[in-house]
MDTraj code that builds the backbone (N, CA, C; nanometers):
import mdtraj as md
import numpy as np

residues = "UNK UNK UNK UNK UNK UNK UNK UNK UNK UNK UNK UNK UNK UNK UNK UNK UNK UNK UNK UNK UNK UNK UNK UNK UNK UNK UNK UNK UNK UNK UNK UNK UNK UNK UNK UNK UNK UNK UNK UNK UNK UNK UNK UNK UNK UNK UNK UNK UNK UNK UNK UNK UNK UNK UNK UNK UNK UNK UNK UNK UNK UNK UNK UNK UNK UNK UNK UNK UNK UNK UNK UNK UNK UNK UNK UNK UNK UNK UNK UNK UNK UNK UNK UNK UNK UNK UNK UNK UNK UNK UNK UNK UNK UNK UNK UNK UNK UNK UNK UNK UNK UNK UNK UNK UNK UNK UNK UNK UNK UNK UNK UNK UNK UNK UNK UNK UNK UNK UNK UNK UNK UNK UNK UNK UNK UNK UNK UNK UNK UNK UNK UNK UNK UNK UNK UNK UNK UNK UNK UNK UNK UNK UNK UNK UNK UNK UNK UNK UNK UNK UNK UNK UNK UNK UNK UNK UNK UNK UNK UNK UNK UNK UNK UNK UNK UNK UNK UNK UNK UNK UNK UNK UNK UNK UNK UNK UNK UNK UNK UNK UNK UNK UNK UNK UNK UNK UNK UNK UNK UNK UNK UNK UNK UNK UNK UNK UNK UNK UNK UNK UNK UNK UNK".split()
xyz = np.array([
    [-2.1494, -0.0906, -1.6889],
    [-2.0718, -0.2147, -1.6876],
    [-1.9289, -0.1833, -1.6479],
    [-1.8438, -0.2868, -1.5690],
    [-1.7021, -0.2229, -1.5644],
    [-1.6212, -0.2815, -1.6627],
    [-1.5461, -0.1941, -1.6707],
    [-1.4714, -0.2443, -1.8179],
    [-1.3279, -0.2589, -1.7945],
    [-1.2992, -0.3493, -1.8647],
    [-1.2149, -0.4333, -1.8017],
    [-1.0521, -0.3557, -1.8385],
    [-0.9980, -0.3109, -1.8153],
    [-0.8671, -0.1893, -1.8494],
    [-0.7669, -0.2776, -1.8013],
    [-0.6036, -0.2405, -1.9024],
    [-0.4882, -0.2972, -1.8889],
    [-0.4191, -0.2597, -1.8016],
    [-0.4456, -0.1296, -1.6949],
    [-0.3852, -0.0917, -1.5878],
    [-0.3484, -0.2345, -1.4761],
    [-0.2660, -0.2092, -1.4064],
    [-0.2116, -0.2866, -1.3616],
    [-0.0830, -0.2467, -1.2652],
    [-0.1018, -0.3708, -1.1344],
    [-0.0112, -0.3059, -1.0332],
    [0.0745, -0.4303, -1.0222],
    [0.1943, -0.4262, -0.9815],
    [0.2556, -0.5780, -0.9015],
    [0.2046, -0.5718, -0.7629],
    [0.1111, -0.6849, -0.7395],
    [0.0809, -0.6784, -0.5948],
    [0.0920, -0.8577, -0.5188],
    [0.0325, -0.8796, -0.4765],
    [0.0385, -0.9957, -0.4197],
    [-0.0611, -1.1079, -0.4425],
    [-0.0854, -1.2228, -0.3769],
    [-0.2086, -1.3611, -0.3895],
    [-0.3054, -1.3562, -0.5219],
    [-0.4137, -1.3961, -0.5598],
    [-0.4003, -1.4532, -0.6618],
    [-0.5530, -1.4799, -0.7070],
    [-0.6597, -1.4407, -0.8361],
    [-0.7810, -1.4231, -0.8514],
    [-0.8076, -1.3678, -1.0111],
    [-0.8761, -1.4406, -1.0697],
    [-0.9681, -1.4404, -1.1781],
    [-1.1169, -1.4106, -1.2081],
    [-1.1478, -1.2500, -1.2171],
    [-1.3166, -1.2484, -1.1901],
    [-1.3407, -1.1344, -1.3049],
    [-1.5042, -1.1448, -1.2895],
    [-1.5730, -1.0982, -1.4094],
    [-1.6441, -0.9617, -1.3453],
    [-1.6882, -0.8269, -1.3683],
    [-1.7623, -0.7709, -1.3185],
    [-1.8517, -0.6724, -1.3539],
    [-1.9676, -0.6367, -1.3229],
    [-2.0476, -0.5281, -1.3566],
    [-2.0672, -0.4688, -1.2498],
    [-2.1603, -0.3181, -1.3259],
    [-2.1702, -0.2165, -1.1904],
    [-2.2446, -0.1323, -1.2872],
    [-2.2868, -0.0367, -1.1835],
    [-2.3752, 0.1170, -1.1978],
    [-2.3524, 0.2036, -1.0883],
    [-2.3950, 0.3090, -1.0607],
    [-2.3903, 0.3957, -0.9847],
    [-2.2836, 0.5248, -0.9450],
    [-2.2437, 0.4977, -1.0721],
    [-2.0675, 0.6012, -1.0988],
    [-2.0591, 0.6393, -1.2325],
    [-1.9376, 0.6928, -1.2617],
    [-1.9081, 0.7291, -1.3822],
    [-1.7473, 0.6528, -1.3963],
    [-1.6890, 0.5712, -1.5113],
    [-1.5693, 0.5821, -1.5022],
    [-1.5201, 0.6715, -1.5453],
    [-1.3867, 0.6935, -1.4751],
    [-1.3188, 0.8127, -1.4583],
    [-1.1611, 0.7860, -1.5258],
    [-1.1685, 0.7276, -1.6415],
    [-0.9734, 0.6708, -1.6876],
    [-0.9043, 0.8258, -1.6834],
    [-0.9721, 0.8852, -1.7494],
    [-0.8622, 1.0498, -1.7330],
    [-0.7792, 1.0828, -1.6077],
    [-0.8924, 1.0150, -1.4773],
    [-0.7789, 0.9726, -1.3468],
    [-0.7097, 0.9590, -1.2905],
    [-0.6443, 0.8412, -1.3923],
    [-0.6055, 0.7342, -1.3533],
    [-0.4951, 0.7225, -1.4068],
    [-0.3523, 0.6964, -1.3824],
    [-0.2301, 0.6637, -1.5075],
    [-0.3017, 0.4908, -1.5720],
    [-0.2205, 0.4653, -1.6543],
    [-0.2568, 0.3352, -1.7360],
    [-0.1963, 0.2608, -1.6317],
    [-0.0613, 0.2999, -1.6054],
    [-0.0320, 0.1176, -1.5705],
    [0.0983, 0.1822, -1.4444],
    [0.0746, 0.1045, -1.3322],
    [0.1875, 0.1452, -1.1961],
    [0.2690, 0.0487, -1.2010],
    [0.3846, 0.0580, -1.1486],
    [0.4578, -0.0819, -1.1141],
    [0.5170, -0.0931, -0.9935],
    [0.5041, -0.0369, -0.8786],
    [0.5475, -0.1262, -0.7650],
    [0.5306, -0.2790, -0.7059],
    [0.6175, -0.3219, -0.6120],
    [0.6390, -0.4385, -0.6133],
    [0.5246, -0.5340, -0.5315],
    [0.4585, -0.4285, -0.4357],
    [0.3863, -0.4860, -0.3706],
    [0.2588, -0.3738, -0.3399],
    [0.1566, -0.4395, -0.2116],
    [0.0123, -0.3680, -0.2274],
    [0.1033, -0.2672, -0.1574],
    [0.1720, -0.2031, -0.0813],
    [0.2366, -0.0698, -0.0694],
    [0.2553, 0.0191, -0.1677],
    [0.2725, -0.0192, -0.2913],
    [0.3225, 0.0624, -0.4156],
    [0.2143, 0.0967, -0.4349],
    [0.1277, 0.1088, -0.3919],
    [-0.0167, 0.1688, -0.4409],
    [0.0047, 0.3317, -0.3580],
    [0.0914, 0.3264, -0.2914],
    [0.1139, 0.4601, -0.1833],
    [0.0457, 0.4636, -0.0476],
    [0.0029, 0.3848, -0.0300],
    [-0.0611, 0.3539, 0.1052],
    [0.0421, 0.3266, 0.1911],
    [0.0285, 0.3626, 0.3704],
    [0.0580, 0.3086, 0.4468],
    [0.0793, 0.1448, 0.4975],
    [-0.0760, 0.1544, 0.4567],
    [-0.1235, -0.0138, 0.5037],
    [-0.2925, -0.0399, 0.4203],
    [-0.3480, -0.1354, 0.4308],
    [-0.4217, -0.1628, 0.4073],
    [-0.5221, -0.2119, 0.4693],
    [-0.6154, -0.1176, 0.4587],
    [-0.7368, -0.1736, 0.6151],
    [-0.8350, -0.3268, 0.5256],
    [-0.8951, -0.3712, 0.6324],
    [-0.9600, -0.4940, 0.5511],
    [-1.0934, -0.4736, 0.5739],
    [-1.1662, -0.4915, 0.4894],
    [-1.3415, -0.4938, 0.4600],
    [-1.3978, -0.6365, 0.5032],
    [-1.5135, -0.6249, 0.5630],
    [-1.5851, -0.7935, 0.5863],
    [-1.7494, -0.7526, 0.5608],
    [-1.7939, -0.8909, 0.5056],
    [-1.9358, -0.9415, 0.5135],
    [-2.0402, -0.9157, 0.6029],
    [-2.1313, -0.9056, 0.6759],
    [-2.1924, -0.8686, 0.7374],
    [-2.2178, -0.7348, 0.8031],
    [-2.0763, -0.6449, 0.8001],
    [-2.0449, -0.5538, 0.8777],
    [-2.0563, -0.3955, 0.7560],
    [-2.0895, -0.3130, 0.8619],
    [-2.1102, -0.1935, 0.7904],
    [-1.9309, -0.1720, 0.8164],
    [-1.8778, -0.1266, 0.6936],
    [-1.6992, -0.1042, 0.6932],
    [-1.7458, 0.0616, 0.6857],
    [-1.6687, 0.1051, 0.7998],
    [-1.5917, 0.2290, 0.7177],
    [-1.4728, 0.2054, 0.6944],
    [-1.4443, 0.3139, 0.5715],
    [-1.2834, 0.3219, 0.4954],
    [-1.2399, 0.4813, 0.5246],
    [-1.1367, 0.4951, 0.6031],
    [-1.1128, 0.7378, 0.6376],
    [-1.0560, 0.7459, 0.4905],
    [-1.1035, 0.8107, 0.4224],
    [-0.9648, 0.8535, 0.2976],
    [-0.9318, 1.0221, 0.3359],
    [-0.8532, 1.0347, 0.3715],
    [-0.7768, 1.1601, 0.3905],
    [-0.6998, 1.2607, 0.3503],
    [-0.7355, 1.2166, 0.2020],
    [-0.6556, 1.2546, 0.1190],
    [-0.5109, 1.1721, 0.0558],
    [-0.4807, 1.1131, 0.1600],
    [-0.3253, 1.0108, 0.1151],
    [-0.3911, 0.8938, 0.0647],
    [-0.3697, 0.8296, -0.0331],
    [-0.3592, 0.7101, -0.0849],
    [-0.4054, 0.6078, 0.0031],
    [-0.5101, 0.5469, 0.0019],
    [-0.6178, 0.4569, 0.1058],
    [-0.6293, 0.3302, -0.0080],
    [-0.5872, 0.2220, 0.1127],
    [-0.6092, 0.0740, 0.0248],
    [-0.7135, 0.0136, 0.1365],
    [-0.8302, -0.0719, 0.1202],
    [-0.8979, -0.1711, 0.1526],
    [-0.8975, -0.2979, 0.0869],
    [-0.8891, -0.4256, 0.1623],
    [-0.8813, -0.5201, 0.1191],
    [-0.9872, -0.6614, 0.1097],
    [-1.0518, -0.7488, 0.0235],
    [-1.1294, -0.7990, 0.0789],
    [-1.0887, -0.9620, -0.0287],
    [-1.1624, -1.0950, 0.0359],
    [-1.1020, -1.2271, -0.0694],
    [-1.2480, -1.2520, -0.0790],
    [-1.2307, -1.3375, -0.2087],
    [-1.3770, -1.3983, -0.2670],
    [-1.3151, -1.5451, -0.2726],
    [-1.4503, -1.6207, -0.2606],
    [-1.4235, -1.7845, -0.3070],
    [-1.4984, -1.7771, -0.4436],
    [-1.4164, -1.8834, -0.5373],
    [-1.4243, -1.9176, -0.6495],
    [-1.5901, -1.9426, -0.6642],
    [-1.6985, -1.8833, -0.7501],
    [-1.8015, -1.9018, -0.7671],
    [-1.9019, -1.8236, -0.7399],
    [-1.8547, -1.7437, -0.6627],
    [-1.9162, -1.6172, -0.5398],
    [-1.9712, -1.5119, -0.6517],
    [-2.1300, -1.4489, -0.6140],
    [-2.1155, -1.3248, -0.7040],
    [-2.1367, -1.2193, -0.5782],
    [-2.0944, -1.1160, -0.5405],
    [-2.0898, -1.0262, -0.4467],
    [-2.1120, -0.8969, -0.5159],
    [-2.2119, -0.7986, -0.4485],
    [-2.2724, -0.7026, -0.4674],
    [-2.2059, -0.6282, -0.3501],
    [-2.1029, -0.5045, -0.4302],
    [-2.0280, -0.4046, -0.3619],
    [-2.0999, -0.2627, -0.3962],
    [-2.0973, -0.1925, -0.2738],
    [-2.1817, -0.0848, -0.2476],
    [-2.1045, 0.0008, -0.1659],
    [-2.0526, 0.1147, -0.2239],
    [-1.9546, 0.2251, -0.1330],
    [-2.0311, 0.3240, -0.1778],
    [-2.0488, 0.4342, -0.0285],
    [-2.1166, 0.5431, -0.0553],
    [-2.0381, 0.6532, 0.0413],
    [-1.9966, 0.7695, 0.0766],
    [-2.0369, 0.8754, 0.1521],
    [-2.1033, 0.8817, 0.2097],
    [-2.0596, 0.9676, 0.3682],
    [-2.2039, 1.0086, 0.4429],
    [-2.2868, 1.1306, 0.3768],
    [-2.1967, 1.1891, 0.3755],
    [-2.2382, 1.3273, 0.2872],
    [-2.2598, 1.3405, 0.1678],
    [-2.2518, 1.2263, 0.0360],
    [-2.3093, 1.2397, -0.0423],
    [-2.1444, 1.2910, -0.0994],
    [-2.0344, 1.3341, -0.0382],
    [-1.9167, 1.3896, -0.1083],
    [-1.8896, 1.2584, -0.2163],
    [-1.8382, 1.3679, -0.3306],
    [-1.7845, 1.2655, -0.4682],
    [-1.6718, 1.1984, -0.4187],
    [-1.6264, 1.0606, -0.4837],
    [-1.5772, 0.9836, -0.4464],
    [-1.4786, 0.9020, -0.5670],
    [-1.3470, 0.9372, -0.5492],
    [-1.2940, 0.8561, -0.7081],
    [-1.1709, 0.7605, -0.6132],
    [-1.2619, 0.6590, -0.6905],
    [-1.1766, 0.4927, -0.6120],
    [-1.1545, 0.3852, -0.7271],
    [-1.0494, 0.3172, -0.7367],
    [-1.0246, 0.2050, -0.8233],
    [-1.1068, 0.0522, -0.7714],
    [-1.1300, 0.0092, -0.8657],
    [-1.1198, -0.1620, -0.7795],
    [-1.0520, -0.2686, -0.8567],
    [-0.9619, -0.3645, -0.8303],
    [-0.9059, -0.4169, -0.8715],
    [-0.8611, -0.5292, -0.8289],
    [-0.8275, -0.6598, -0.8870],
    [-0.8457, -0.7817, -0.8690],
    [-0.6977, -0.7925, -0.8854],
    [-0.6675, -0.8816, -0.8097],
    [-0.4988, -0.9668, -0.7666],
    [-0.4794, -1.0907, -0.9129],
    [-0.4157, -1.0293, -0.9930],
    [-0.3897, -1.1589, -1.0764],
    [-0.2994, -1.2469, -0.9945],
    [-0.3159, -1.4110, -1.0935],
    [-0.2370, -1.5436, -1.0460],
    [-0.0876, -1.4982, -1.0420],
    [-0.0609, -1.4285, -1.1192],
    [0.1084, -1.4322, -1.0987],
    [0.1687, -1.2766, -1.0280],
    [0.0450, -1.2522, -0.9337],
    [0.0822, -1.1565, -0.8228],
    [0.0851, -1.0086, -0.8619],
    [0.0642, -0.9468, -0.9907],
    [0.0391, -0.8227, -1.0187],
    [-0.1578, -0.8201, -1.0750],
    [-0.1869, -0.7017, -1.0485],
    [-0.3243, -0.6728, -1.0068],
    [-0.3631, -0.6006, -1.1263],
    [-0.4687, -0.6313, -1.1404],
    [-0.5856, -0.5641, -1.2799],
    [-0.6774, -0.4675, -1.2350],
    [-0.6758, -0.3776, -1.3416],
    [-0.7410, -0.2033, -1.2584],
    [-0.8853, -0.2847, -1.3498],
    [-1.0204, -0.3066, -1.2844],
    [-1.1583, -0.3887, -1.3355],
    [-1.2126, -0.2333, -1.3704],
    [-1.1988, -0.1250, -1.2649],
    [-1.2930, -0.0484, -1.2738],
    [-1.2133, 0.1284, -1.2218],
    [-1.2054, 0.1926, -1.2883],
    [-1.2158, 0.3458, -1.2362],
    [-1.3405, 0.3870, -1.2069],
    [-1.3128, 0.4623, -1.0819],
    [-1.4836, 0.5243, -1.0958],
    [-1.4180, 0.6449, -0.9985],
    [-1.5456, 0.7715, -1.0607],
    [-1.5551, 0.9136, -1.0018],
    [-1.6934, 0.8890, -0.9799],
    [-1.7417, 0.8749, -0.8507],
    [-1.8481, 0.8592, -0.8251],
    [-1.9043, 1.0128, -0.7709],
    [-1.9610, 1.0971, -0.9119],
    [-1.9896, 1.2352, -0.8023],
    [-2.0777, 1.2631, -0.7211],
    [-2.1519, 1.1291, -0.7083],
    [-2.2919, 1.1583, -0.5992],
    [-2.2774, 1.0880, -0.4966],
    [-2.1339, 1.0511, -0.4555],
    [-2.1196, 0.9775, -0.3893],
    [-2.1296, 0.8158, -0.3199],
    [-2.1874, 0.7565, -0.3931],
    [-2.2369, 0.6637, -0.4392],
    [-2.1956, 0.5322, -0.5928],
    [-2.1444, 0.4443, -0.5165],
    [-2.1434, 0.3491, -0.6554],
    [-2.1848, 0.2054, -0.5917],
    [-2.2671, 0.1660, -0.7053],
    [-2.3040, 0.0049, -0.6597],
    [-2.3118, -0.0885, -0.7867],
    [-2.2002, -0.2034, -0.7712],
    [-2.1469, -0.2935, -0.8360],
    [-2.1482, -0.4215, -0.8075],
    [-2.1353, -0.4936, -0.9240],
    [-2.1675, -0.6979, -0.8651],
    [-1.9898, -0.7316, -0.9379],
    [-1.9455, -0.7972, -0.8371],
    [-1.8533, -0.8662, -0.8817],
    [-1.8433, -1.0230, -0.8665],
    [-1.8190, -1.0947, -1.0211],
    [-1.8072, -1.2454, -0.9981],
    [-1.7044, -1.3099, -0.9978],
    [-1.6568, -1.3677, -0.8747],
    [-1.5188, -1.4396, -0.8910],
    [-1.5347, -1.5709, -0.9466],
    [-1.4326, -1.6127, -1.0397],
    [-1.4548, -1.7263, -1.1136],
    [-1.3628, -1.8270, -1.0554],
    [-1.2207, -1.7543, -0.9495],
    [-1.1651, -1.8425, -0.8707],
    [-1.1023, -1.7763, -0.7748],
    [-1.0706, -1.8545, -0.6568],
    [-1.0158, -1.7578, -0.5423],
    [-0.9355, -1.6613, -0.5358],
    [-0.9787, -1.6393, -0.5073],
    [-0.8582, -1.4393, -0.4699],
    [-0.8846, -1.3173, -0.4227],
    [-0.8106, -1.1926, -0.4125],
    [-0.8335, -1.1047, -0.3196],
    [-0.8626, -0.9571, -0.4663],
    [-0.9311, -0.8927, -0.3468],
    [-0.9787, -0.7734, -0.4588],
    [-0.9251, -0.6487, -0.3612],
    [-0.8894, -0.5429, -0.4537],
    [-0.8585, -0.4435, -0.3746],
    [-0.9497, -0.3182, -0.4143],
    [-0.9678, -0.2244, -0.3299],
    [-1.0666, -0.0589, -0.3262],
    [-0.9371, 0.0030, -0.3722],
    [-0.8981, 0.0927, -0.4549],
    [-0.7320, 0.1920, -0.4313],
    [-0.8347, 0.3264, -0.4210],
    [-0.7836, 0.3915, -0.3166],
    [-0.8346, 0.5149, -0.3239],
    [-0.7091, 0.6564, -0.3653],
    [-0.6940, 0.7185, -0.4410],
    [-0.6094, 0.7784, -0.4881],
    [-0.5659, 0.8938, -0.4305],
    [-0.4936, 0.9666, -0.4054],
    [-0.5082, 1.1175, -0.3469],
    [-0.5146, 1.1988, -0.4571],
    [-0.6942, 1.2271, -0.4923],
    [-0.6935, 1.3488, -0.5843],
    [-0.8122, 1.4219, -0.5148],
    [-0.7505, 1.5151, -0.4585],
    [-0.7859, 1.6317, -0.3973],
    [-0.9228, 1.6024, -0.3058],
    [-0.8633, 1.4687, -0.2212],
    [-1.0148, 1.4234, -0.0844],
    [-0.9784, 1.4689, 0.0074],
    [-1.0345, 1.5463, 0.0812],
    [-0.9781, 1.5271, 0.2250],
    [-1.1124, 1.4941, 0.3317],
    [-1.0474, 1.3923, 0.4256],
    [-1.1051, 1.3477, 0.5410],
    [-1.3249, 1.3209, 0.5026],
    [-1.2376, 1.2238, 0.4136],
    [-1.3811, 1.1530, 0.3577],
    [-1.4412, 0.9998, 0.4652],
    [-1.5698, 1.0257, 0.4610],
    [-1.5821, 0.8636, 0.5176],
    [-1.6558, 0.7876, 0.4491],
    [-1.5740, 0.6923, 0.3660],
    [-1.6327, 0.5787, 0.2769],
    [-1.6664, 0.4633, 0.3792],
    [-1.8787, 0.4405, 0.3270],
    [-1.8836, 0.3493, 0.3824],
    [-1.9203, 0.2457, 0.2641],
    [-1.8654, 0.0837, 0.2974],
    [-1.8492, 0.0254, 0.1999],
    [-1.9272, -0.1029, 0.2501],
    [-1.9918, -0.1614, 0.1988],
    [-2.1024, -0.2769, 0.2513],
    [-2.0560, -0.4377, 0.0930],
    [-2.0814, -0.5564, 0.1934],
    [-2.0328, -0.6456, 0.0714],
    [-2.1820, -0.7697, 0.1088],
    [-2.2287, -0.7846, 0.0027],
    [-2.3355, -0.8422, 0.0268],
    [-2.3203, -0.9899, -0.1020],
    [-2.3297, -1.1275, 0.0041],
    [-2.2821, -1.1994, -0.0404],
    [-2.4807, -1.2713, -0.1475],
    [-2.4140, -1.2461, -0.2541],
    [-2.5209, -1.2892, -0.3632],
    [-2.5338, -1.4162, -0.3930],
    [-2.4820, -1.4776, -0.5048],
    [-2.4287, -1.6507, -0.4906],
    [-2.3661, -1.7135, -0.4465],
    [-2.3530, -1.8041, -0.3817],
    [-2.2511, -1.9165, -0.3759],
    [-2.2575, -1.9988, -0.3273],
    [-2.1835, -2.1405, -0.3852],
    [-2.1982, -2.2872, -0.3077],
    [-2.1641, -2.2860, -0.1698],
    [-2.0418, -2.1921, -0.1505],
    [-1.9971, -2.2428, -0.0278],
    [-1.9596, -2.1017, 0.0878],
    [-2.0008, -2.0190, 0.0201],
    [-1.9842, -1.8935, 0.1042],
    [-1.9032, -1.8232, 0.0088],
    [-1.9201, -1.6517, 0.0031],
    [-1.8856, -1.5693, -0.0575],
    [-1.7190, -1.5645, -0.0586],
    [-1.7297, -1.5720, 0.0856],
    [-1.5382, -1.5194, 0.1504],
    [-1.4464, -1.6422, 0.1554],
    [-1.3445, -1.6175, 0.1234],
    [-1.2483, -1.7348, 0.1907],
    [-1.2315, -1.7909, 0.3302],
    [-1.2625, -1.6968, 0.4520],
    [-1.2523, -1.6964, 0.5579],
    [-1.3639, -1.6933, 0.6439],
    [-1.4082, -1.7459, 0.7313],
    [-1.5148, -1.6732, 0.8260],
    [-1.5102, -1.5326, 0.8853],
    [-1.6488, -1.4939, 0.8501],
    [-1.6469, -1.3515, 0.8693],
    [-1.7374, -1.3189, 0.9668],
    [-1.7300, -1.1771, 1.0599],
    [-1.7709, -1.1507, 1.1611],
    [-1.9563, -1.1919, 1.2048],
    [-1.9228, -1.2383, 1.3303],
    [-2.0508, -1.3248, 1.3793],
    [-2.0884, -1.4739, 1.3401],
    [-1.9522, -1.5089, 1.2359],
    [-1.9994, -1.6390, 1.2038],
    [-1.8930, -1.7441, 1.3027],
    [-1.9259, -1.8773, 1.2965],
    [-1.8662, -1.9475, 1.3768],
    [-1.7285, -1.9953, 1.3256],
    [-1.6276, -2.0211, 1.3947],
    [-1.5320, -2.0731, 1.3790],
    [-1.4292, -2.1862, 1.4854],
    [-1.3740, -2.2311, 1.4317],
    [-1.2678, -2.3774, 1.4480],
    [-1.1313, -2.3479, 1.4151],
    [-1.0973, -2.4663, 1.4483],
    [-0.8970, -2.4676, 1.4241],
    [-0.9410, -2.4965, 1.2667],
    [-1.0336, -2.5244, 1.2035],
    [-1.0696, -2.5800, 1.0773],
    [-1.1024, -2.4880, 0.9661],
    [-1.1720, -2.4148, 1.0689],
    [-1.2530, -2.3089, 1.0068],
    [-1.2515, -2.1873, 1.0799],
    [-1.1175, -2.0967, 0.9876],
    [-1.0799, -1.9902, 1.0888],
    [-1.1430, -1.8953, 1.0610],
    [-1.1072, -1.7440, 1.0966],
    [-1.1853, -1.5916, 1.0906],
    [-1.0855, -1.5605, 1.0197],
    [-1.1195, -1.4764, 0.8992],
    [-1.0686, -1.3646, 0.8326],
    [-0.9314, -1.2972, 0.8745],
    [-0.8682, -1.2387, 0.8007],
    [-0.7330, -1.1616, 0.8763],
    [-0.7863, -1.0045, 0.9288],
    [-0.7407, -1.0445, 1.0509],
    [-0.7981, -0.9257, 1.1013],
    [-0.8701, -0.9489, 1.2316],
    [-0.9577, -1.0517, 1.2010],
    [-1.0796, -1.1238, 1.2994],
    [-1.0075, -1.1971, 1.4228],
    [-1.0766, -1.2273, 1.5032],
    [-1.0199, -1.3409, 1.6166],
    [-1.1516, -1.3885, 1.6551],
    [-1.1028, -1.5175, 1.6474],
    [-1.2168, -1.6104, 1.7269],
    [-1.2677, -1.6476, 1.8795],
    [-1.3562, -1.5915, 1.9285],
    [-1.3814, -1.5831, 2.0527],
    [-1.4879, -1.7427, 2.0878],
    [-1.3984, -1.7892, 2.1996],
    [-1.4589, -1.9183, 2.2613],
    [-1.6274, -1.9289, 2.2776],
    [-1.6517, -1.8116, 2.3038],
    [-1.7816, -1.7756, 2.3566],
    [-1.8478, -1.8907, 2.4802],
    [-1.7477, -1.8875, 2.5773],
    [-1.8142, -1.9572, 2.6860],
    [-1.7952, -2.1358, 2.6514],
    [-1.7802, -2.1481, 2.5387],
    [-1.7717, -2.2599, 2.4802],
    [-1.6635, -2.4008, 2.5142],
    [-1.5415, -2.3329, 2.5493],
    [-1.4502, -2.4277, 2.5803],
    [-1.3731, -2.3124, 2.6566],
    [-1.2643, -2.3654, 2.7191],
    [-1.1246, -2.3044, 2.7180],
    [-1.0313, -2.2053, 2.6472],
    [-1.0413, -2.2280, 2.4967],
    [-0.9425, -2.2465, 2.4290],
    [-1.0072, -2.1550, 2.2865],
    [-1.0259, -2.0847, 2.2193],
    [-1.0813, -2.0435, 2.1225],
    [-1.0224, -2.1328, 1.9659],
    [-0.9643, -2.2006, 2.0091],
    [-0.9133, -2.3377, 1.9153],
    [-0.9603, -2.4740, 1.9422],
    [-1.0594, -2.4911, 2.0639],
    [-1.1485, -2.5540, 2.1130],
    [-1.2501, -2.5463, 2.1094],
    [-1.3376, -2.6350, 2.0249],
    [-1.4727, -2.5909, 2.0131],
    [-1.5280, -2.5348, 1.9104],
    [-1.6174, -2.4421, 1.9273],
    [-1.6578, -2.3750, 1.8299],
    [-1.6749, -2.1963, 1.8808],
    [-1.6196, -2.1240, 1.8226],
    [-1.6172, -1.9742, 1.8833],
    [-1.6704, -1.9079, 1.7844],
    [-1.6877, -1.7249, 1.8013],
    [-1.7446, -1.6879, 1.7191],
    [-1.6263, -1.5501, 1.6813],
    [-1.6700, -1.5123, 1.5131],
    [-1.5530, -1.4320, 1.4745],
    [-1.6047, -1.2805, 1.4802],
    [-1.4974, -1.2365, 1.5528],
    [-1.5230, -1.1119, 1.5915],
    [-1.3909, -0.9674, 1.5424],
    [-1.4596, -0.8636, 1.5422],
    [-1.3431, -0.7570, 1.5346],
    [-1.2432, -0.7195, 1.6749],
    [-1.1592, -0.6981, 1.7117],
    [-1.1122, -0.6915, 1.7865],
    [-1.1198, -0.5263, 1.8185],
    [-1.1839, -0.4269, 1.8445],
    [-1.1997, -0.3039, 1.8258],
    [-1.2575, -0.2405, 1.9746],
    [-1.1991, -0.0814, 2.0150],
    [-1.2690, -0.0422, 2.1157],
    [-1.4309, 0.0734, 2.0068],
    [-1.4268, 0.0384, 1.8578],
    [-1.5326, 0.1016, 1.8519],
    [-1.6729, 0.0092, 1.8583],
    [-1.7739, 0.1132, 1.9389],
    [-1.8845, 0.0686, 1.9649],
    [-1.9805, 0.0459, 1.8823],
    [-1.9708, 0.0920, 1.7131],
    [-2.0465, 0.0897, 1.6298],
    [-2.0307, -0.0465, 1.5365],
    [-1.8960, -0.0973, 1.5891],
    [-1.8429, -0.2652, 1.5291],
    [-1.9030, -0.3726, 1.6158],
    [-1.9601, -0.4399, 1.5991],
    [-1.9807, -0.5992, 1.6669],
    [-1.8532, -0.6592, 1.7296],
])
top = md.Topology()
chain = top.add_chain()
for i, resn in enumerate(residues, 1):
    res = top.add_residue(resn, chain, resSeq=i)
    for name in ("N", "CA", "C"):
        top.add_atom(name, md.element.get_by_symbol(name[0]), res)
traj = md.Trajectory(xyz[None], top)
């Protein structure tokens, strides 16, 4: 089960959720209790790559401090699954964006088989974060899969890759909406949401 810990970051946007899991060990010895930078940078990351629905994600952790980012809609239960190619152990946080912009550590995990698989339920909109820490990884490839379980109205806040989109109904951050022959205008019509990438293993 993940258990729910007072760690905590100041980060940004805004989410209330419940969660379980298996396939790890938590790891608090880890972990400090509680960080305080001002934003998802204070986690020590550069930047923050973003995770989507349908798509096999890789995440590089390289040893430096690796953030991934992903949003749930209110109601959603989503089944998160990060593994290694190699089976290398794996110690990653996950953690949910509280309403007043600092973030809740849901889960430590030292996953030593490389492998952890978890359900998370959002009870209202918001963004969840992966923190990957620099304790002694180098040039790991986390692959991380999000498999949308319940929901009235779709798992994500956004349209996610291969699904259709509108001036109404946009793509994910990150995504761009391609006309697909459709109109002119990829704000015309109906297009489809895509990665913008020269890798060949992305849609």
């Amino acid at each position: 089960m993940i258990r729910r810990n007072s760690g905590w970051i100041a980060g940004v946007l805004c989410t209330l959720a419940t969660a379980t899991g298996c396939g790890g060990t938590s790891g608090d010895d880890l972990f400090p209790a509680k960080r305080t930078p001002s934003t998802l940078t204070g986690f020590g990351a550069a930047s923050a790559a973003r995770v989507y629905f349908g798509l096999t994600n890789r995440v590089n952790v390289d040893g430096r401090p690796t953030v991934a980012t992903f949003s749930l809609s209110a109601g959603s239960r989503v089944e998160l699954e990060l593994a290694t190619r190699d089976s290398t152990p794996l110690v990653f946080e996950i953690h949910r964006v509280r309403r007043d912009g600092t973030t809740e550590l849901l889960n430590p995990v030292h996953a030593t088989s490389g492998f952890h698989l978890t359900t998370i339920e959002a009870s209202s909109n918001g963004t969840y974060v992966l923190f990957f820490p620099a304790v002694d990884q180098r040039d790991v490839s986390a692959i991380v899969h999000l498999d949308c379980k319940e929901s009235a109205q779709g798992c994500a806040l956004s349209r996610q890759p291969g699904e259709s989109c509108t001036a109404a109904f946009t793509c994910d951050e990150g995504l761009q909406c391609s006309a697909q022959g459709r109109g002119p205008s990829p704000y015309i019509g109906e297009g489809i949401c895509f990665v913008a990438t020269d890798d060949p293993n992305i849609p």
